[in-house]
C-alpha positions in Angstrom: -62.5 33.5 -42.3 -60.9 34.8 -38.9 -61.8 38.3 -37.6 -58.8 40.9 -38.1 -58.7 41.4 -34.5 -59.4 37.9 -33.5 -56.1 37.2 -36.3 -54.1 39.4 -35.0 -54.4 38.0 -31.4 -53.9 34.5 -33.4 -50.7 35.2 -35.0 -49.3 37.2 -31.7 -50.1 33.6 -30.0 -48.7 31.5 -32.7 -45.4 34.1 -32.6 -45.3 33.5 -28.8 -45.7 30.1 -28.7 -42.7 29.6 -31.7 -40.9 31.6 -29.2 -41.5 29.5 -25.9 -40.7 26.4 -28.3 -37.4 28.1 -29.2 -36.1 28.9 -26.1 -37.4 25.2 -24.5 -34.9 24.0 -27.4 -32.5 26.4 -26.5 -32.7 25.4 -22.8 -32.1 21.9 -23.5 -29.7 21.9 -25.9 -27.5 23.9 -23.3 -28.4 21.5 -20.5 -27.0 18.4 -22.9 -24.1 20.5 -23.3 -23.9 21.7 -19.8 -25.4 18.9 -17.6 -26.3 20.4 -14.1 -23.5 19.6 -11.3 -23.7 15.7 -9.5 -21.9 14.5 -6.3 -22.2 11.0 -5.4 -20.3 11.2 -1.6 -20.5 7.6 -0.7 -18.5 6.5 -4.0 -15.1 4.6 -2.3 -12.4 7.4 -2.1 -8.9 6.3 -0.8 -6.2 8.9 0.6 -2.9 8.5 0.3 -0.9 6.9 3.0 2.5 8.1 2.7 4.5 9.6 0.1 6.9 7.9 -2.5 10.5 8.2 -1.4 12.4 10.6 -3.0 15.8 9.5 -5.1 19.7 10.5 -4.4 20.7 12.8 -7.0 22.1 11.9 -9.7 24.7 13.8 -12.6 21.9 12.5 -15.0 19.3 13.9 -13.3 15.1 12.2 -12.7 13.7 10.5 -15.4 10.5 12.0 -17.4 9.5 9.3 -19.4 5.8 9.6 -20.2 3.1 12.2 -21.0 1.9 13.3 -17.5 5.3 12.4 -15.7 4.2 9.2 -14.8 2.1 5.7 -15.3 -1.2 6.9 -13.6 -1.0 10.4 -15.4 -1.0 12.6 -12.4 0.8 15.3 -13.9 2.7 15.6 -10.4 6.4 15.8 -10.3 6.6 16.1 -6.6 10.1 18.1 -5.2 12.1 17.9 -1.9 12.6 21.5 -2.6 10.4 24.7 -4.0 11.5 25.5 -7.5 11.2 29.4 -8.6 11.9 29.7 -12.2 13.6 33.0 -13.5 13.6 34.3 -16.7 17.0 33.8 -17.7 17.4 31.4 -20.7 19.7 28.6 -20.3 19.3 27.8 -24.2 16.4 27.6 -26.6 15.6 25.4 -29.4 13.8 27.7 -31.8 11.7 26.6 -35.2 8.7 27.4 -37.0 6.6 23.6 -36.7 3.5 24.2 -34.2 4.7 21.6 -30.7 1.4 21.0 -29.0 2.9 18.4 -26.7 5.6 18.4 -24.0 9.1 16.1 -24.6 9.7 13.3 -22.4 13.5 13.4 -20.6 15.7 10.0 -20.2 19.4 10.2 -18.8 20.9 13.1 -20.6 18.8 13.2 -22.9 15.7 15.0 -23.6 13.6 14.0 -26.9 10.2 16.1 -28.5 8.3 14.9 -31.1 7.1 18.4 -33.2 3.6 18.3 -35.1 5.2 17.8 -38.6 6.3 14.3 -36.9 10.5 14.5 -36.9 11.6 13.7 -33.6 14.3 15.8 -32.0 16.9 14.7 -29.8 18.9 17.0 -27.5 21.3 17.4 -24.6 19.2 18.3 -21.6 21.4 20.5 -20.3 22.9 22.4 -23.3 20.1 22.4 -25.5 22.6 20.6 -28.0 20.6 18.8 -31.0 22.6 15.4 -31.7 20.1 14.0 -34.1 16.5 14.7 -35.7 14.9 11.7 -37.8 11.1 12.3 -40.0 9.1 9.4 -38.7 6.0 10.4 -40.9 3.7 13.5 -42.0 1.7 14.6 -38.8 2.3 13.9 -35.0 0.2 15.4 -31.8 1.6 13.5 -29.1 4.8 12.9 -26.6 6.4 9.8 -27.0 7.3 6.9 -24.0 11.1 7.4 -23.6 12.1 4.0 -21.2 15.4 2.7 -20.8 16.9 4.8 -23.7 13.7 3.7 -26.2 11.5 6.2 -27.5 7.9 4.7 -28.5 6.4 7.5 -30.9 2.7 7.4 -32.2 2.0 9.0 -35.6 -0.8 10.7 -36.7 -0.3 10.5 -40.4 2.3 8.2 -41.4 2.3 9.7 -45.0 0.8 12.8 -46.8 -2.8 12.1 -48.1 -3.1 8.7 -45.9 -5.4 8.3 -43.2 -3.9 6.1 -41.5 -0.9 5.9 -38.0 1.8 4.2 -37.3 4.0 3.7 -34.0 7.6 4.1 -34.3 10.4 2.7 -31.6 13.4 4.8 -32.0 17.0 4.8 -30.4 18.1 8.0 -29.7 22.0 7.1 -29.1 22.5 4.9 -31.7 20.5 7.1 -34.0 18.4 4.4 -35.3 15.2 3.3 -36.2 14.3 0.1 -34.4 11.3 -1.5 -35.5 7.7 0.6 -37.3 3.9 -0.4 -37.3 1.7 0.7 -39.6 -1.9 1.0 -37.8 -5.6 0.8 -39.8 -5.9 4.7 -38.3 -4.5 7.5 -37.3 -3.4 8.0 -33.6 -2.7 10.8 -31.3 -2.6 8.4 -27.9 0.6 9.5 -26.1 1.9 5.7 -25.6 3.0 4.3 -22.1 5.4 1.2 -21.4 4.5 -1.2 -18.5 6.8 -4.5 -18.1 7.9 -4.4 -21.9 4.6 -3.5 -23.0 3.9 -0.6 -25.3 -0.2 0.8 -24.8 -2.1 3.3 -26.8 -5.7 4.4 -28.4 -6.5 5.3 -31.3 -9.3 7.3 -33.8 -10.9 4.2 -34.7 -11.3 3.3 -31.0 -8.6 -0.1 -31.3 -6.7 0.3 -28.2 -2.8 -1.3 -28.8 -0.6 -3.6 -26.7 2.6 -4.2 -28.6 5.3 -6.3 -27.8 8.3 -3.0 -26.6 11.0 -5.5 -28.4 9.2 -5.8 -31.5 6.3 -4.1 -32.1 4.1 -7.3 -32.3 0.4 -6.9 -31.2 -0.1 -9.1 -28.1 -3.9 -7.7 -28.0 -6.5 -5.0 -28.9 -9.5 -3.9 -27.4 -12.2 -1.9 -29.0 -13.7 1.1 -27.7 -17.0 2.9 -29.2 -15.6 6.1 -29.9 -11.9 7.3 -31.1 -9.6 6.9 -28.4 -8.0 10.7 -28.4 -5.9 10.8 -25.2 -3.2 8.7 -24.0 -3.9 5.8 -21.4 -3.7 5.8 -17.4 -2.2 2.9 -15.6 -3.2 1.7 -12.0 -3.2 -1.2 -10.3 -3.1 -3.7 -13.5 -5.9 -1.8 -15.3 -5.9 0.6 -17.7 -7.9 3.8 -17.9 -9.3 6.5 -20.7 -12.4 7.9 -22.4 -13.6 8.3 -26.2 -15.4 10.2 -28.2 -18.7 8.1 -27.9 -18.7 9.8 -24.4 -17.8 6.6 -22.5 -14.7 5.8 -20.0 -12.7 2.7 -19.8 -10.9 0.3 -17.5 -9.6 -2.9 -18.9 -7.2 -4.9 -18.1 -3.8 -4.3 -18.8 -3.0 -7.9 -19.1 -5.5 -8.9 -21.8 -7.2 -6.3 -22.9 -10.3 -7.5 -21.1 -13.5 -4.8 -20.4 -14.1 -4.1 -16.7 -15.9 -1.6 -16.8 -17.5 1.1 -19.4 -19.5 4.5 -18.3 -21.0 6.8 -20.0 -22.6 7.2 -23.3 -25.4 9.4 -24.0 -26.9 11.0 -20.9 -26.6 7.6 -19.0 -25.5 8.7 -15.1 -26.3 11.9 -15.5 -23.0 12.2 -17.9 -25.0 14.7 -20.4 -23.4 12.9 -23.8 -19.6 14.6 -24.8 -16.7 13.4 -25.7 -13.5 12.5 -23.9 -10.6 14.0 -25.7 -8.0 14.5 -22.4 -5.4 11.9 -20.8 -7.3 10.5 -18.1 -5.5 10.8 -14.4 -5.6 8.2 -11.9 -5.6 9.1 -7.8 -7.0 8.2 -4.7 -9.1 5.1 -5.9 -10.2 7.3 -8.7 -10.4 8.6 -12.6 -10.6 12.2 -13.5 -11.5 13.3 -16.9 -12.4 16.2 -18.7 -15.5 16.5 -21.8 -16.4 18.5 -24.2 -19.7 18.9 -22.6 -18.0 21.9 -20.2 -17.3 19.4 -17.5 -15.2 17.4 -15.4 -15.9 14.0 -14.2 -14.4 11.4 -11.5 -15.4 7.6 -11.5 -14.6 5.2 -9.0 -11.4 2.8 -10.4 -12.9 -0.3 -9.3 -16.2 -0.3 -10.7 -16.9 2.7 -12.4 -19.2 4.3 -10.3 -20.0 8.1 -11.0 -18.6 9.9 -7.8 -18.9 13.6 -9.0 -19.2 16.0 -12.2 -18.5 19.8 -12.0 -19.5 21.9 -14.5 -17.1 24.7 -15.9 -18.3 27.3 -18.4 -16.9 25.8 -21.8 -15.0 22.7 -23.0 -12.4 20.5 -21.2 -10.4 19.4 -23.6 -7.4 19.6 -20.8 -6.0 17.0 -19.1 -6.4 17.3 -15.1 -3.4 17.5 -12.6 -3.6 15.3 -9.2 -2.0 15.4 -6.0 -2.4 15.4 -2.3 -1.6 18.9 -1.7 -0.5 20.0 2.1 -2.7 22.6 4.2 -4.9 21.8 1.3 -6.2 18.3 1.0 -6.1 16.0 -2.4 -6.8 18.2 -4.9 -7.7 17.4 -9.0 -6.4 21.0 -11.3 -8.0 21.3 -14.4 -8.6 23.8 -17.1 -11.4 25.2 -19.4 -12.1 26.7 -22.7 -14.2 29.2 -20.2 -10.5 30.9 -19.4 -10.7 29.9 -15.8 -7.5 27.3 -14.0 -10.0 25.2 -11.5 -9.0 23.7 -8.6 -11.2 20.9 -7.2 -11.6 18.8 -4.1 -10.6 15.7 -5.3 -13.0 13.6 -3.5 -16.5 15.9 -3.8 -15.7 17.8 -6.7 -16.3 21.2 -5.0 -14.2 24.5 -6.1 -11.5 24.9 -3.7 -10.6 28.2 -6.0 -10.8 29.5 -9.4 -8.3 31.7 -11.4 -8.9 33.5 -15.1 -6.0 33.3 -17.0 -6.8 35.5 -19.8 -7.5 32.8 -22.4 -8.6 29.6 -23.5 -6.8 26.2 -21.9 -6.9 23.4 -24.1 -3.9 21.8 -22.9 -3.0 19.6 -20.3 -1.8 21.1 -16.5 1.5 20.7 -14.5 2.2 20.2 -11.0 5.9 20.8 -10.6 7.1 21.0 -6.7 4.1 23.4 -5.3 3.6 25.4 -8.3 0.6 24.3 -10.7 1.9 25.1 -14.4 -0.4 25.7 -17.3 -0.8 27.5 -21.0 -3.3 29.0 -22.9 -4.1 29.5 -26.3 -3.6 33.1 -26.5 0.2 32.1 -25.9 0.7 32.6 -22.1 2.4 30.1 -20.0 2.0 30.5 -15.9 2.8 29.0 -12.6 0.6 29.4 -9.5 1.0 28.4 -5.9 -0.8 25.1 -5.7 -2.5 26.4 -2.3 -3.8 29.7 -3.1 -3.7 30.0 -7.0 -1.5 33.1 -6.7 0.5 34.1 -9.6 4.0 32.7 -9.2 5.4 33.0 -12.7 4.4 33.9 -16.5 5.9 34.5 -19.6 4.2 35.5 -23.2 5.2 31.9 -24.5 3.3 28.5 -25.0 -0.1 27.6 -26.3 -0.7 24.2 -25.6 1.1 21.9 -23.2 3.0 23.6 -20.6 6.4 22.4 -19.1 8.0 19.7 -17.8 11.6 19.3 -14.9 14.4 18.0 -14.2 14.6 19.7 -10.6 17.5 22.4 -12.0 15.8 23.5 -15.3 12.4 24.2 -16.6 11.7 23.0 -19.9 8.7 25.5 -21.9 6.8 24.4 -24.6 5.9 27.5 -27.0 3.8 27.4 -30.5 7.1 26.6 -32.3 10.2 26.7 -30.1 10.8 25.1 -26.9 12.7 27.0 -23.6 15.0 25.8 -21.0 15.0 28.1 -18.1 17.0 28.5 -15.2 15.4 28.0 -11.8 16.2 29.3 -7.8 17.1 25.9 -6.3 20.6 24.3 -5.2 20.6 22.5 -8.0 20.1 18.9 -7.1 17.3 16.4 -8.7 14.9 15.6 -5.9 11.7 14.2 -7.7 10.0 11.1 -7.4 10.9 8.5 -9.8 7.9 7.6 -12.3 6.4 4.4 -12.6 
């Protein structure tokens, strides 16, 4: 039998040591979650060398055909010309069905795919609605609009099925052209390369369809569910999953050339890739659910930086080579903050709160970086300094997208074309 004072001082140890063994759980649970910060400068980083000519305007204005403007998902729509966005309403398209993702712009038209998965089409510059087709039961993504064919992924073809399906669609002629029904559900914003359609999906099959008709030319298989859409450069394709590892394969065949990640291999700290990769400067940026971003080297997947942010990335990042600044990736965070990051180390070039969570993706549009949060604020800052610019009480998840005269908000439910201060004339550079 222990001694009362000799049992006391017993339990007061066993109650201190319960407590160390608590807080060394605590500790490295939130290190798994929050992996300390890792810069790799000798990874191969390429600058860019001059920049893509811009087109002669046109009645029709600048296409917009994929989710993040263009193939490698930069989320840069570069302009000849600063656009300033009033507050004066052009027209709105109003409704009650949640729109998490921006529409995609083609000619005159302009075409958004809500989360109840009917597809709208409108007159960009009116705001006109010339036809609206159901193409299933759920939808969270923007759909590939290319030479007047829109490519829609579904994330529930049917009520009470768990399974996708991928629609092509022609707006004009108001017709369905060809459907696939897929083994599972998908919320990959698709991207068309040389007749090609290519997107993910939550079983982790990654799609190349024939754009004609729909048949599969290959699949590849990932680990994880392929969430985001994928990132094109240079005959590869790019994107993360939710087994925490990123991709390249070939574009051509489906072939792995790379994989990184997975648990805490390279220092990634496990997570999962939801957001659109972006592809820049001889490398992928990525955000994880593990609070932080990442950047791999395209040609061999080589870890060239993480930086840590204080709560999830679910949001896809924003790239360009900004002047006076230097080449610069813009991300946000559950944490509330808009980062901006030196594209080749990683380091902070500024912070901003915003006043509430970002789970979307950002915008570059001209030199104004756009985003939303979830507490229904959308924003433009000066891509330089991360001064306020712009805001209005609107949006949640995806920003806006341009055509150069009008900006085009997404809120919860209704969308917002607003007139801008420029002379009117399309002056971006044309997506690949």
């Amino acid at each position: 039998m222990i001694p009362r004072s000799r049992k006391g001082r017993f339990l007061v140890g066993l109650l201190v040591a319960a407590i160390l063994l608590t807080a060394a759980a605590l500790a490295f649970f939130l290190n798994a979650r929050n992996p300390g910060d890792v810069s790799n400068p000798d990874v191969a980083f390429q600058t860019t060398t001059a920049p893509k000519p811009l087109p002669k305007p046109s009645e029709d204005g600048s296409s917009w055909p994929f989710y993040g403007y263009d193939a490698a998902r930069t989320h840069n729509y570069p302009l000849a010309r600063p656009l300033r966005p009033t507050k004066k309403l052009r027209w709105a398209l109003r409704g009650s069905i949640l729109l998490e993702f921006t529409p995609v712009a083609d000619g005159d038209s302009l075409l958004l795919l809500k989360n109840n998965a009917s597809l709208y089409a409108l007159k960009r510059q009116t705001g006109e609605l010339y036809w609206k087709k159901k193409l299933g039961d759920l939808a969270a993504s923007s759909p590939a609009f290319v030479d007047g064919i829109a490519y829609c992924t579904i994330l529930v073809g049917s009520r009470g099925s768990n399974k996708g399906r991928i629609v092509a669609v022609d707006p004009k002629k108001k017709k369905i052209l060809w459907s696939k029904n897929l083994a599972s559900r998908t919320e990959s914003s698709p991207f068309v390369r040389g007749g090609v359609v290519y997107f993910g999906s939550e079983n982790g099959t990654v799609y190349a369809l024939r754009a004609k008709s729909g048949k599969v030319l290959w699949t590849y298989r990932a680990g994880g569910a392929v969430k985001g859409g994928l990132a094109y450069a240079n005959g590869k394709l790019f994107f993360g999953d939710y087994a925490g590892q990123v991709h390249a394969i070939e574009a051509k065949n489906g072939k792995s050339v790379w994989r990184s990640g997975g648990g805490g291999a390279l220092g990634l700290g496990g997570g999962q890739f939801y957001g659109t990769a972006s592809v820049a400067f001889g490398r992928v940026y990525i955000g994880n659910t593990n609070s932080s971003v990442y950047s791999f080297s395209t040609s061999n997947g080589e870890l060239a930086w993480r930086q840590g942010t204080g709560g999830y990335v679910y949001s896809s990042a924003a790239v360009a080579d900004i002047p006076k600044l230097g080449p610069t990736v813009y991300i946000g965070s559950y944490d509330g903050n808009l980062y901006a990051l030196n594209a080749k180390s990683g380091a902070v070039r500024w912070s901003r709160p915003t006043g509430g969570r970002i789970s979307g993706g950002i915008q570059i549009i001209g030199d104004l970086v756009f985003y939303s949060t979830l507490e229904k604020q959308t924003a433009a800052l000066a891509v330089r300094t991360g001064k306020t610019i712009w805001s209005v009480p609107k949006g949640q998840f995806n920003p806006a997208i341009s055509d150069g005269k009008l900006l085009i908000v997404v809120g919860m439910t209704s969308m917002f074309a607003y007139e801008t201060k420029t002379d009117g004339k399309i002056s971006a550079a044309p997506a690949e």
